[in-house]
N, C-alpha and C positions, 0 to 999 in steps of 0.2 A: 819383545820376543826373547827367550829363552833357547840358545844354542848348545848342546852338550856334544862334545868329539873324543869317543871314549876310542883312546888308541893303544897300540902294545906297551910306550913308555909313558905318558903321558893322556890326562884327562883335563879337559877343560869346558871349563863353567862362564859362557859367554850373554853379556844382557847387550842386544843392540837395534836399534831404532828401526823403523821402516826402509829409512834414506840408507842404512848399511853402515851405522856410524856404529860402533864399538862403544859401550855405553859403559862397562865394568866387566873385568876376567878374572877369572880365579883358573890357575893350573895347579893339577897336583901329579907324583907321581900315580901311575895305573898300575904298578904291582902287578903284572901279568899271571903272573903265577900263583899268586893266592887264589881263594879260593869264592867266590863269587858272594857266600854270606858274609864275607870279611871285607870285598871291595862295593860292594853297593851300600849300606850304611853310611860310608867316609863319601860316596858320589854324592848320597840323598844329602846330607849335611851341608855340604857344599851349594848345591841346588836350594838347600833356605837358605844361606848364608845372601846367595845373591838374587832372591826374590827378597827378600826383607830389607834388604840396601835397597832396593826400586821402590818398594811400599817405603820406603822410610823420605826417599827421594821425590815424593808422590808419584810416579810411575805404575804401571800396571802391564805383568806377563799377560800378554793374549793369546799367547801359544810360545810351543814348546818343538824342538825338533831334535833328533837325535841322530849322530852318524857312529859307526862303529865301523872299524876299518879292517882288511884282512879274515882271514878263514874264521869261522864260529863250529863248535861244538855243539 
């Protein structure tokens, strides 16, 4: 499973087991303020970055879930 927690400072890029075990994390900062074509590219990146660790790991994402926190536009 593939967890992504896109926040005001910070995003992070979580792979973790069924049991809730924390499997590999990637944080970066969230750049709030940029502009959404500039910060989703550098998310998507990240997102292979730690699906290809799991493929490499023999692992396989079976889903994906995303939270985002506070007011959207």
């Amino acid at each position: 499973m593939l967890g992504l927690d896109i926040g005001g400072t910070k995003t992070a890029c979580v792979e973790g087991s069924v049991r809730g075990e924390v499997l590999q994390r990637v944080e970066i900062p969230s750049h709030a303020s940029a502009p959404f074509a500039i910060t989703f590219p550098v998310i998507v990146r990240h997102v292979r970055e730690v699906i290809r660790t799991a493929k490499n790991s023999n692992r396989t994402i079976a889903a994906i879930s995303v939270s985002v926190g506070g007011p959207l536009r």
